[in-house]
Residue frames relative to the residue before (quaternion, step in Angstrom):
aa qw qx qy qz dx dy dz
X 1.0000 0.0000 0.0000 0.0000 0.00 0.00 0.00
X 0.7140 -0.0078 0.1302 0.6879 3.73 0.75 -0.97
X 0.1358 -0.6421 0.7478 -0.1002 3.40 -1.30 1.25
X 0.1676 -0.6786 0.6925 0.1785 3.63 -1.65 0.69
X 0.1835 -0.8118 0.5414 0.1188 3.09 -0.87 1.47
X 0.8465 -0.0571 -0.0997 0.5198 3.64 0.32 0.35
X 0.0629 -0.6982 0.6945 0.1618 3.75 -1.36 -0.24
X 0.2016 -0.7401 0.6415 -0.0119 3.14 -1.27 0.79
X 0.2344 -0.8049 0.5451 0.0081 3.98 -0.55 1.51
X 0.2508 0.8738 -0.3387 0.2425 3.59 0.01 0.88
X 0.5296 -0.6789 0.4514 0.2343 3.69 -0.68 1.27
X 0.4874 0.5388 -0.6811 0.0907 3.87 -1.05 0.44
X 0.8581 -0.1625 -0.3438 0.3450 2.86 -2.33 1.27
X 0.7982 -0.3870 0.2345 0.3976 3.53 0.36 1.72
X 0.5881 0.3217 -0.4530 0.5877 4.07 1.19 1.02
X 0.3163 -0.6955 0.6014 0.2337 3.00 -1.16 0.82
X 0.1292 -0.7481 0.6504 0.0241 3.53 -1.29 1.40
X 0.2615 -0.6163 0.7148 0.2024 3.87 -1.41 0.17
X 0.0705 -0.6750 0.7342 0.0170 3.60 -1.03 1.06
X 0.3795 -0.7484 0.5392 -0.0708 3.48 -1.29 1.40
X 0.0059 0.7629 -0.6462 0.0174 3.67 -0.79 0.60
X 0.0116 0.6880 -0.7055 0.1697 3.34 -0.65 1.62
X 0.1639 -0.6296 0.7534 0.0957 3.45 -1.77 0.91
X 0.4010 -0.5546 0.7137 0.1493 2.87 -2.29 0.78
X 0.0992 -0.7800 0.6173 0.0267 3.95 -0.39 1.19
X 0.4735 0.5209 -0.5764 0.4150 3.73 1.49 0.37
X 0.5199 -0.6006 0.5335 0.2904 3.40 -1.56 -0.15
X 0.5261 0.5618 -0.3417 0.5393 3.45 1.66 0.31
X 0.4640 -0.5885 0.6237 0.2220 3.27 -1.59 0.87
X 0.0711 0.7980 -0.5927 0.0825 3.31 -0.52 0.73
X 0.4049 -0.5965 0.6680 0.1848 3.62 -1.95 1.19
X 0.0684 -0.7259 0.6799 -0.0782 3.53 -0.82 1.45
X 0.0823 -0.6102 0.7805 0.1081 3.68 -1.88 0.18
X 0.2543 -0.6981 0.6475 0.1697 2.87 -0.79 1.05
X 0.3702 -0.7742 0.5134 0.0022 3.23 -1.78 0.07
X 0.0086 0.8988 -0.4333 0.0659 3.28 0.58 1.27
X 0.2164 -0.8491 0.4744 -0.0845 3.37 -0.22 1.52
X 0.0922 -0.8505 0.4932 -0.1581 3.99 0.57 1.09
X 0.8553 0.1366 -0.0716 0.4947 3.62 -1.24 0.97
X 0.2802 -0.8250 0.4801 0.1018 3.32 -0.81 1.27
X 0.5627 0.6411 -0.2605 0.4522 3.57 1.90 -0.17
X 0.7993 0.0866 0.1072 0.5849 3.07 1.38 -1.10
X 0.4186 -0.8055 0.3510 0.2298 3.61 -0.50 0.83
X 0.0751 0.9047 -0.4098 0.0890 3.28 -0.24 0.79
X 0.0793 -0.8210 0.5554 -0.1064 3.61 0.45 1.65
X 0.1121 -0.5526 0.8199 0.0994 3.13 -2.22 1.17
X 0.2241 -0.5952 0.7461 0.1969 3.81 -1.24 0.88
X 0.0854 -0.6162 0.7825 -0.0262 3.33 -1.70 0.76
X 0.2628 -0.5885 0.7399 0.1931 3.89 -1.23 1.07
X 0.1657 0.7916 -0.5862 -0.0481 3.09 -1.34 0.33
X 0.2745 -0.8183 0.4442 0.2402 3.76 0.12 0.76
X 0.4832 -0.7348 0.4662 0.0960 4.01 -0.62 1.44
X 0.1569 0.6808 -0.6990 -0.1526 3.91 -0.08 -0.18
X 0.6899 -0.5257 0.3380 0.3652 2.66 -2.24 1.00
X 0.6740 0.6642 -0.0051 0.3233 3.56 -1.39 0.11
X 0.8774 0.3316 0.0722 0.3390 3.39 0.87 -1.30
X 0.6051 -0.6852 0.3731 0.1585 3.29 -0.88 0.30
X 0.4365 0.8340 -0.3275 0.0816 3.76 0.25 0.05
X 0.6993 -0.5917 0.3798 0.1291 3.73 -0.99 1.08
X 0.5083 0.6446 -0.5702 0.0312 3.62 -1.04 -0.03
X 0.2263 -0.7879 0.5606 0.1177 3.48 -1.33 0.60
X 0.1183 -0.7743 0.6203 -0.0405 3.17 -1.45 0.56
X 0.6148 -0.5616 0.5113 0.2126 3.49 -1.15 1.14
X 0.4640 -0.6773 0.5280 0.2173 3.30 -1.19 1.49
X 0.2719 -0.6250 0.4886 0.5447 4.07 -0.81 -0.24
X 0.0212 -0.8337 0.5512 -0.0259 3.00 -1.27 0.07
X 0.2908 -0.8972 0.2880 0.1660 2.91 -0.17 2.14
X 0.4199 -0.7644 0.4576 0.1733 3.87 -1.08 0.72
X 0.7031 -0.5873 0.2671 0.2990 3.61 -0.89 1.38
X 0.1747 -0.6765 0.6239 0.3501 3.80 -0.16 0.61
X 0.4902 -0.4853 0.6004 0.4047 3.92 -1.13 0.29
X 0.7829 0.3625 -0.3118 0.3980 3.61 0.03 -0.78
X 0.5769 0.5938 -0.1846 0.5296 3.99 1.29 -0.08
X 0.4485 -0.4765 0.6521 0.3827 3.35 -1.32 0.83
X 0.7987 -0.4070 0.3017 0.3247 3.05 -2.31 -0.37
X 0.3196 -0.6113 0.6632 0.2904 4.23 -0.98 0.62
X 0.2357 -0.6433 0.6885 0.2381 3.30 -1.24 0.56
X 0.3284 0.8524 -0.2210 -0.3417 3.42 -0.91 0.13
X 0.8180 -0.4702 0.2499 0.2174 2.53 -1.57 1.41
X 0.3947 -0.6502 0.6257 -0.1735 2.85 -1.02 2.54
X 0.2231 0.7753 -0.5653 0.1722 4.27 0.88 0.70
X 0.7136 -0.5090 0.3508 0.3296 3.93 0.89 0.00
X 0.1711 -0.8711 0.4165 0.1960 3.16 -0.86 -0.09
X 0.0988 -0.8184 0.4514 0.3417 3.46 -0.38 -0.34
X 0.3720 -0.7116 0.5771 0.1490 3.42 -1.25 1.15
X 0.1456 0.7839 -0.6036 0.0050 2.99 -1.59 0.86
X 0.4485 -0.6978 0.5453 0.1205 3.49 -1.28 1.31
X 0.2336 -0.7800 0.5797 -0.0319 3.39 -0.47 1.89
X 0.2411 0.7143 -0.6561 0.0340 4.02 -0.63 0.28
X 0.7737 0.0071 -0.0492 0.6316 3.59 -1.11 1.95
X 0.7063 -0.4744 0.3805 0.3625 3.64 0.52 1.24
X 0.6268 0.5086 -0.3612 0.4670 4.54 1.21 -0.52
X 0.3820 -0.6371 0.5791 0.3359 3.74 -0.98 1.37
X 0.1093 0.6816 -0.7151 -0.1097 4.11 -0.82 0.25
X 0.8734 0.0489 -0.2651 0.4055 3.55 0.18 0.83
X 0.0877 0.7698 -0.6322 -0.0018 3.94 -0.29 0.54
X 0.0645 0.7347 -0.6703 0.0820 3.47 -1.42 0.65
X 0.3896 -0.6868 0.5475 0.2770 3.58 -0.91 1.96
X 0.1387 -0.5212 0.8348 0.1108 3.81 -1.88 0.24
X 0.1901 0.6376 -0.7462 0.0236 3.24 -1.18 1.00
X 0.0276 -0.9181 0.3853 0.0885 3.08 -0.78 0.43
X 0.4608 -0.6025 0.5134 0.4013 4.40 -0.46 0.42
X 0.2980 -0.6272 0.7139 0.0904 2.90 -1.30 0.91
X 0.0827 -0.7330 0.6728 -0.0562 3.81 -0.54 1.80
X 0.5744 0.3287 -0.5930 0.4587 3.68 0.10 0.71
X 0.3805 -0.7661 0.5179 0.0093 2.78 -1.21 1.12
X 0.5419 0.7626 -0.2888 0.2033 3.68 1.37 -0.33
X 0.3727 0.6921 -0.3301 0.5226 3.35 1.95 0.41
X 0.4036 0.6229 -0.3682 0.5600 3.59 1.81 -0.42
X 0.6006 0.6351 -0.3386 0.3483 3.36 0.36 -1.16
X 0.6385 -0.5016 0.4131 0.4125 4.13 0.65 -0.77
X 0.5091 -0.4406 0.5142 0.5313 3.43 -1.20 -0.70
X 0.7293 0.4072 -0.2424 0.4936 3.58 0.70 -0.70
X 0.2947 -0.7325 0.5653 0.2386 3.98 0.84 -0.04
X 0.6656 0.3893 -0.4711 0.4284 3.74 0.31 1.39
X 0.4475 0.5743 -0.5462 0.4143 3.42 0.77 1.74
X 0.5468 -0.5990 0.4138 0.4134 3.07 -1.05 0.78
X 0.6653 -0.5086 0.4252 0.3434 3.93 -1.25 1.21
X 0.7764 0.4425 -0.1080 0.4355 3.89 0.68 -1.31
X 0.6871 0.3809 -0.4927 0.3742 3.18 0.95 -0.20
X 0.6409 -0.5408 0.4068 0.3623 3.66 -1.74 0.97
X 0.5420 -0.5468 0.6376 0.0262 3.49 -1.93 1.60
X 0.2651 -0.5753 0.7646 0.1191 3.26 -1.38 1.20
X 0.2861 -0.7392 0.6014 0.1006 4.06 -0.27 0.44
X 0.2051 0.7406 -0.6390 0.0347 3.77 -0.44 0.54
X 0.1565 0.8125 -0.5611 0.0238 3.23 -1.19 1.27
X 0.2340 0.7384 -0.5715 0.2708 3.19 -1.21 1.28
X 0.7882 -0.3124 0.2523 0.4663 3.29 -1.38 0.06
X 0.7946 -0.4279 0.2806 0.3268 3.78 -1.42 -0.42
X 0.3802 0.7374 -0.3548 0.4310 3.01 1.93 0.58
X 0.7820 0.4463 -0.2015 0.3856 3.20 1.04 -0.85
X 0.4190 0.6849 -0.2899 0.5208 2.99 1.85 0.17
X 0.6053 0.6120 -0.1478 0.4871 2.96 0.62 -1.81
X 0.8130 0.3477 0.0019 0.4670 3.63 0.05 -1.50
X 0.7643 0.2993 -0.2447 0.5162 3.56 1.31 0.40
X 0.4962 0.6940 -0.2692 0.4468 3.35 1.71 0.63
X 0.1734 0.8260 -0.1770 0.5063 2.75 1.38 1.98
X 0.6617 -0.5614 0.3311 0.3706 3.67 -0.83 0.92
X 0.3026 -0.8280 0.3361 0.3317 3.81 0.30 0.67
X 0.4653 0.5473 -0.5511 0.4246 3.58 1.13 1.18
X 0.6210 0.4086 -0.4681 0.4777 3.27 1.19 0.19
X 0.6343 0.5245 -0.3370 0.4571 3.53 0.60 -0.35
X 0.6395 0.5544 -0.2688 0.4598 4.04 0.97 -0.02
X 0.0473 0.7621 -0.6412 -0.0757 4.18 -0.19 0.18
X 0.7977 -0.2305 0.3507 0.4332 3.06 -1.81 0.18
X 0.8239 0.1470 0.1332 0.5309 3.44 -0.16 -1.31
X 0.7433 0.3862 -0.1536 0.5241 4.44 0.41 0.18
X 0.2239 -0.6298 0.7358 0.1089 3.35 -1.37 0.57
X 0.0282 -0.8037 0.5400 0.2484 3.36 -1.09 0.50
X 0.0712 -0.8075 0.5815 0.0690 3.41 -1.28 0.88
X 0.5081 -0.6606 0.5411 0.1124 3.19 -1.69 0.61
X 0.0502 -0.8434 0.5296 0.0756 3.28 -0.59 0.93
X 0.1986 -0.9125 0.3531 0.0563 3.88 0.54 0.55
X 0.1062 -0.6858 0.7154 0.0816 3.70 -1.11 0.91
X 0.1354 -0.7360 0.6331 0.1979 4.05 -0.20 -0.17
X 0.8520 0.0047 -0.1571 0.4995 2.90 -0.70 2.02
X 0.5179 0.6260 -0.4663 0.3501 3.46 0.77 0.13
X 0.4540 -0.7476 0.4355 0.2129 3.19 -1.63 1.28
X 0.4620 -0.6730 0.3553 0.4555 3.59 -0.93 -0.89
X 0.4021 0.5811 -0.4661 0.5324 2.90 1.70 0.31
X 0.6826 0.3978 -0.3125 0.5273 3.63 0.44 -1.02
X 0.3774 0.4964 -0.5258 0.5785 4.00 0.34 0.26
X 0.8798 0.1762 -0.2181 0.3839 3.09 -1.15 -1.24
X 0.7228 0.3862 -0.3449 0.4576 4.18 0.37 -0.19
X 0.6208 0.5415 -0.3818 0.4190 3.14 0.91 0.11
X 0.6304 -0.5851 0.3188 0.3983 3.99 -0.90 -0.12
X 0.0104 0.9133 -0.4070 0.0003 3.26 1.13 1.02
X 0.5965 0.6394 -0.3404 0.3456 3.52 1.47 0.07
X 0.4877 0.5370 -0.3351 0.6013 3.40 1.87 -0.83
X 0.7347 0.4572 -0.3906 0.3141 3.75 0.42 -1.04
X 0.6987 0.4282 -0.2677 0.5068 3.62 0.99 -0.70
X 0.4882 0.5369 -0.4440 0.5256 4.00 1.16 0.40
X 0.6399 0.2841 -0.4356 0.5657 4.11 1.04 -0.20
X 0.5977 0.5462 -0.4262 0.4034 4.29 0.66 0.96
X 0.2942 -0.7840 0.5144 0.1847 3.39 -0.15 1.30
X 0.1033 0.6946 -0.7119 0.0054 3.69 0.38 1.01
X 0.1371 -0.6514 0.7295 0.1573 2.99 -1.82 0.55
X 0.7910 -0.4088 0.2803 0.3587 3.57 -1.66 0.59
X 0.5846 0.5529 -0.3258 0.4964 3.76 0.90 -0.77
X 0.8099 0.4348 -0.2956 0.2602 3.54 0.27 -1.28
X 0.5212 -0.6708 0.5082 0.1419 3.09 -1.73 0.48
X 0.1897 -0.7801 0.5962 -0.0108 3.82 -0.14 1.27
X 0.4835 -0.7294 0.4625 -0.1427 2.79 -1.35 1.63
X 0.2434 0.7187 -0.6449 -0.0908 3.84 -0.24 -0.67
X 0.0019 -0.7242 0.6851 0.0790 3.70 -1.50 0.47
X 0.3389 0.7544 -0.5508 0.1128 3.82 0.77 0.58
X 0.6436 0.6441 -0.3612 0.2011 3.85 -1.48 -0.57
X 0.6127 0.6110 -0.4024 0.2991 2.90 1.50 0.64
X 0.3204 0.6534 -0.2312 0.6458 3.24 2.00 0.29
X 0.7500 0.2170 -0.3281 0.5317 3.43 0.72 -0.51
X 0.6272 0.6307 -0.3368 0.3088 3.81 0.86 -0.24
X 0.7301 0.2819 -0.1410 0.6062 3.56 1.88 -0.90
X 0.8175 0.1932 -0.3447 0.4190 3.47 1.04 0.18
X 0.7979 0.4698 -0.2072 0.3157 3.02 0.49 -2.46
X 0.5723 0.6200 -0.3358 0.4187 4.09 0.99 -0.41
X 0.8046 0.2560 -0.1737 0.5068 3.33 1.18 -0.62
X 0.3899 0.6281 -0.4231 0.5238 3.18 1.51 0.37
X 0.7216 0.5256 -0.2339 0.3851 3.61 0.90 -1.45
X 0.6016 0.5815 -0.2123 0.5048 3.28 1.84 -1.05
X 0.4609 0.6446 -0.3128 0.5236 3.37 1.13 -0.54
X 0.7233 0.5058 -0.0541 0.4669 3.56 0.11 -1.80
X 0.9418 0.1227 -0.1186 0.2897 3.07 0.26 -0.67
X 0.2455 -0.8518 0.3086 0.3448 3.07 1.89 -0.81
X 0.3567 0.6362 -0.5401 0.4199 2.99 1.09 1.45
X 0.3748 -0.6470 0.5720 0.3372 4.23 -0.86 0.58
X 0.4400 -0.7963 0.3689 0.1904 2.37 -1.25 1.53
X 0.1834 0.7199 -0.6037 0.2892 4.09 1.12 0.56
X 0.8425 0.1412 -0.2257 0.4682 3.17 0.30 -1.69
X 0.4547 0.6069 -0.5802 0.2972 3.87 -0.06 0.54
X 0.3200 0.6822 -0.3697 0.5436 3.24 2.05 -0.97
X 0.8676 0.3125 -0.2292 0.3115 3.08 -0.98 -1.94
X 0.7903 0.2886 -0.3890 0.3754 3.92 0.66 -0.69
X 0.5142 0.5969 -0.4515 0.4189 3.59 1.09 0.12
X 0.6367 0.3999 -0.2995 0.5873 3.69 1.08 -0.26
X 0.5173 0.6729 -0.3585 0.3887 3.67 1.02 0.08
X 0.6434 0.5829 -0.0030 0.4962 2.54 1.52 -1.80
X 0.5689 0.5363 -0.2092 0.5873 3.51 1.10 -1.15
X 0.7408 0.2539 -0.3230 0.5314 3.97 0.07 -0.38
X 0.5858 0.4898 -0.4577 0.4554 3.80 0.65 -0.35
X 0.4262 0.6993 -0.3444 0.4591 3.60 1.03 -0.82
X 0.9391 0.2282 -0.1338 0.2195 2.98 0.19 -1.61
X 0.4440 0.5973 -0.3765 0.5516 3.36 2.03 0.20
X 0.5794 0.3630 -0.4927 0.5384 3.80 0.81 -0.03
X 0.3529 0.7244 -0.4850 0.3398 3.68 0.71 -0.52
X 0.8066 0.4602 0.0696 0.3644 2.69 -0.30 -2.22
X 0.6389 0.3427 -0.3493 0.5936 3.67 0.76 -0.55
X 0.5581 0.4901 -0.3508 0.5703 4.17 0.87 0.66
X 0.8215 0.1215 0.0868 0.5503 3.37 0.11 -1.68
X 0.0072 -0.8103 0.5810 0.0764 3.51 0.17 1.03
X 0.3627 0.8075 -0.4099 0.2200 3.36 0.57 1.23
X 0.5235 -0.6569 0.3458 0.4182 4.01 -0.52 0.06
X 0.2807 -0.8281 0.4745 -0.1016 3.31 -0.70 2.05
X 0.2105 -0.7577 0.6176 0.0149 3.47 -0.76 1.35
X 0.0127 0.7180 -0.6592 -0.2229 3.05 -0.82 0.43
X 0.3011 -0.7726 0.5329 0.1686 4.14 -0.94 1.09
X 0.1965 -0.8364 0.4432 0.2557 3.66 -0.50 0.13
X 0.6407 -0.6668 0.2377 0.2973 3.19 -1.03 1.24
X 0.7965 -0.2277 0.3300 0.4526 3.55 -1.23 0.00
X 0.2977 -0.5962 0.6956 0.2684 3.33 -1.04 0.02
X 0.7017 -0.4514 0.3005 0.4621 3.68 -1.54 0.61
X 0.5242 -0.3759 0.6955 0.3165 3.08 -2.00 -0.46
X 0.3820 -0.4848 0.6855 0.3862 3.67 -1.73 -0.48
X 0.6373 -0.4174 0.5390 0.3592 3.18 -2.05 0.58
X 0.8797 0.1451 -0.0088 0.4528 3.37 -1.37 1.08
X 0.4195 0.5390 -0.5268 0.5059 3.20 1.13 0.98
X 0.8697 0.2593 -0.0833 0.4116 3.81 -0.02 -0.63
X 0.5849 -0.6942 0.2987 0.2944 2.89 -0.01 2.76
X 0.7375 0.4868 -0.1518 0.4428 3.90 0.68 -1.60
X 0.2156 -0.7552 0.6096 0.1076 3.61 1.24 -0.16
X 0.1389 0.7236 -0.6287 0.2486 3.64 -0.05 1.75
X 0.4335 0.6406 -0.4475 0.4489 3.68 1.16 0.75
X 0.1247 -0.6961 0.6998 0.1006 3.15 -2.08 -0.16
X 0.6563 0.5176 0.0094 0.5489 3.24 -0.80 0.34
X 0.4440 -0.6561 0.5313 0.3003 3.64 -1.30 0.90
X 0.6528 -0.4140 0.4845 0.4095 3.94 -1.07 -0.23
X 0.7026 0.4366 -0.3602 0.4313 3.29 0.83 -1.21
X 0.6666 0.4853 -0.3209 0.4661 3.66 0.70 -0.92
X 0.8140 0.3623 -0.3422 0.2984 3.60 0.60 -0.30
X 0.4113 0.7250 -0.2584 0.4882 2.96 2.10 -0.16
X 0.6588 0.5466 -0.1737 0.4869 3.34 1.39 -0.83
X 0.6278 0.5411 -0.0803 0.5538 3.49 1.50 -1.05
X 0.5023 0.6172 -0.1171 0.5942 3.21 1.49 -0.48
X 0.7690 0.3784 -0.0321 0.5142 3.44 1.11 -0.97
X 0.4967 0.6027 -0.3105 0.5418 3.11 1.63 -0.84
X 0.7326 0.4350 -0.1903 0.4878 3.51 0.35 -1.88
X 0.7192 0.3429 -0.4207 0.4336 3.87 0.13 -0.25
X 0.6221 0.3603 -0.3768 0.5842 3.72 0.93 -0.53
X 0.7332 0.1724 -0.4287 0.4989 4.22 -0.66 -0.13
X 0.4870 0.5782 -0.4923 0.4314 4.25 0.51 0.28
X 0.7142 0.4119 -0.2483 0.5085 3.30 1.06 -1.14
X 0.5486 0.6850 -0.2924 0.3798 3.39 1.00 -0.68
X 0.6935 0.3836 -0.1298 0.5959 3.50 0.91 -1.38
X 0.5950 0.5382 -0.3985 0.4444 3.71 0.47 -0.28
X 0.7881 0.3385 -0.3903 0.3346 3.32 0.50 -0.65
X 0.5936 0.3012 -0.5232 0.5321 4.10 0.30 0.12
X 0.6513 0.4087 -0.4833 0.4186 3.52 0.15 -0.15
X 0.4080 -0.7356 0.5227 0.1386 4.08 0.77 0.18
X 0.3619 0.6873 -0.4130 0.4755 3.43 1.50 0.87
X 0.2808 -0.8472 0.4411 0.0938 3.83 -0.31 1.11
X 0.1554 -0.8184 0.5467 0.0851 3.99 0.09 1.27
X 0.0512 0.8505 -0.5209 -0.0522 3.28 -0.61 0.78
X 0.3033 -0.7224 0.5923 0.1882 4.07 -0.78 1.32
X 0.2083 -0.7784 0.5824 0.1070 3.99 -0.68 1.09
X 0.7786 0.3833 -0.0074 0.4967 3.00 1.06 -1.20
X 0.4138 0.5696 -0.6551 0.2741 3.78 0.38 0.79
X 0.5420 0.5213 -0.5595 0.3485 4.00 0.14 0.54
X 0.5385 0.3864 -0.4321 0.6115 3.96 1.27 0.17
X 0.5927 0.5512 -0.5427 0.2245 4.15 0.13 0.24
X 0.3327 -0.8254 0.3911 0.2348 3.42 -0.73 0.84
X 0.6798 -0.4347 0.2618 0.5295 3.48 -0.71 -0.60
X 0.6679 0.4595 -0.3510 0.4687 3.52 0.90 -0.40
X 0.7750 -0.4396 0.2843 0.3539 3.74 0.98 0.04
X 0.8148 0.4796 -0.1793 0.2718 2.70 1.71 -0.98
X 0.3808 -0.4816 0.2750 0.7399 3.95 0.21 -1.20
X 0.6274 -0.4971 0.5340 0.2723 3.11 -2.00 0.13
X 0.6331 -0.5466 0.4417 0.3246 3.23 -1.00 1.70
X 0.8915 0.3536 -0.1989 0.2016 3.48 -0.15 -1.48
X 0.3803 0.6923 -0.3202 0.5231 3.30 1.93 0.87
X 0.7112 0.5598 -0.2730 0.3259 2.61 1.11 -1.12
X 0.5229 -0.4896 0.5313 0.4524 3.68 -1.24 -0.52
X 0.5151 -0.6649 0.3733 0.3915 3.71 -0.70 0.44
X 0.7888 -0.0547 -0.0659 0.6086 3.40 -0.66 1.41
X 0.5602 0.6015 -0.3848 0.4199 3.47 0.58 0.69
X 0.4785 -0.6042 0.5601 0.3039 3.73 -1.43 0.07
X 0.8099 0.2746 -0.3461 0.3859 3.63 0.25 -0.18
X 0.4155 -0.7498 0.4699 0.2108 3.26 -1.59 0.08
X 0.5488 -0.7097 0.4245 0.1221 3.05 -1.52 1.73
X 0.6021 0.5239 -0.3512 0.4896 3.54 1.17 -0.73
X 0.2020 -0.8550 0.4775 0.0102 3.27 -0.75 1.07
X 0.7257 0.5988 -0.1815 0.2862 3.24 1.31 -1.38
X 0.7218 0.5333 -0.2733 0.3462 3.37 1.02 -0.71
X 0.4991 0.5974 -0.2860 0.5587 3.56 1.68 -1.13
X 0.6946 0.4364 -0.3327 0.4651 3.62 0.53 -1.29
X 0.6015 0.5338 -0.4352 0.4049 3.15 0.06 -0.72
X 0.6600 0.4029 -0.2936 0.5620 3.70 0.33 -1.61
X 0.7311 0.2009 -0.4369 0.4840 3.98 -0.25 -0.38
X 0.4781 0.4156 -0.6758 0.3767 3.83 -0.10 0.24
X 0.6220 0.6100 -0.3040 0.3854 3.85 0.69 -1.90
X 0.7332 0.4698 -0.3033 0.3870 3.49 0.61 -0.91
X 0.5718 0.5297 -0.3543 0.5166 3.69 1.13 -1.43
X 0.5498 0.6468 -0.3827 0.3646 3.80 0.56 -1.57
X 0.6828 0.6182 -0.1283 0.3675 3.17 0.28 -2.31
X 0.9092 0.2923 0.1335 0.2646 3.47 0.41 -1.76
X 0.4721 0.6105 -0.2893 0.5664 2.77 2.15 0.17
């Protein structure tokens, strides 16, 4: 009935847009919406009417998303993961087809700061807006001996939503190469909300949602690996906030209880890492306070992430150094 004959990915006044060619092989004129389906973490749809003549051939284009620098954040990539297109008629899908696609420009190699050499080997950090946040920094902290480090960002993404999501299209728009070293820093999201949300919901405690979400999280990483046969860190997340610290109140739950959870996940994380030969690494335990939690004065005001930058960096430069 309807067939996409080509697509075409391309820069103009500095946005990057995809322009589509789709035919109508019916002999009917037909009222269509397309469907433009974007990002494999989060859904993200553009509807387009578009009237079909019988027969024919016809064009439309449409701006890629693309996610914009928080000021208070290192750099957002964003994330080019494909799309899928679909041909609505009377609200009925009569024709859907996935587009993922590789990202062959390589110039994200280059650094946050685009003045590293293209070839030298990539420390890969991926994870929610922490790793942003926590890598928005003088670019001697962001350089080792032997590594660039870079940030790859979801804002606000869980690890549960990672691993159930299409995390294979998302890692096809990363030029990993065979040298580099791949990172993960998720689970804070699950520690102040989505875990006790799920407990909520379902009336299960949320220990053992812990234990099978970290179950899940090493199974993860043996499909990984049978892809990216590359060397896998696994970083651990922030430590809580205080009650009534964060203006937007992105918590659940008391401090003490999440402070405790917090503890749970870094001791049965370590636990599962070791037969699995999977290296957990804590950057940040010089911001823990006495109560368990992080230290206000790290923080961002009334916020969740952290402005201090120098001491953590440092340790993960020491560590890459150390461990390479």
């Amino acid at each position: 009935m309807f067939e996409l004959e080509n697509y075409e990915i391309y820069i103009e006044d500095n946005t990057h847009k995809i322009k589509y060619w789709i035919r109508n092989n019916t002999n009917k004129e037909m009222d269509t919406v397309l469907n433009f389906v974007q990002l494999p973490f989060r859904t993200y749809t553009r509807l387009f009417p578009l009237k079909l003549g019988p027969n024919g051939s016809y064009w439309i284009a449409t701006t890629l998303r693309e996610i914009m620098p928080d000021p208070n954040a290192g750099q957002y990539w964003g994330m080019f993961c494909g799309v899928d297109l679909e041909i609505r008629v009377n609200e009925e899908c009569l024709y859907k087809i996935p587009l993922p696609w590789t990202i062959t420009n390589n110039f994200i190699r280059k650094g946050i700061n685009f003045n590293s050499s293209i070839h030298k080997p990539k420390f890969w950090m991926v994870g929610d807006s922490h790793v942003n946040y926590n890598t928005k920094a003088p670019i001697e902290y962001l350089t080792t001996e032997k590594y660039d480090i870079i940030p790859v960002s979801v804002q606000g993404l869980s690890l549960s939503r990672f691993m159930n999501s299409d995390w294979k299209r998302f890692f096809n728009t990363i030029p990993i190469w065979d040298n580099d070293v791949i990172s993960f820093e998720f689970g804070d999201v699950d520690l102040r909300m989505s875990l006790f949300k799920k407990s909520e919901e379902g009336g299960v405690p949320v220990e053992i949602l812990l234990g099978d979400l970290l179950k899940r999280y090493f199974e993860f990483i043996k499909d990984f690996k049978k892809i990216y046969n590359n060397r896998i860190i696994i970083l651990i997340p922030n430590r809580t906030i205080k009650d009534n610290w964060d203006k937007e109140t992105r918590i659940m739950s008391t401090m003490d209880i999440r402070v405790k959870l917090w503890e749970d996940f870094n001791e049965l994380i370590r636990m599962l890492g070791k037969p699995n030969n999977i290296e957990i690494w804590d950057y940040k335990t010089m911001y823990k306070d006495i109560d368990g939690s992080t230290i206000d004065d790290v923080l961002v005001e009334k916020d969740i992430h952290l402005k201090v930058h120098e001491p953590m960096l440092i340790d993960l430069k020491g560590k890459i150094d150390t461990n390479s």
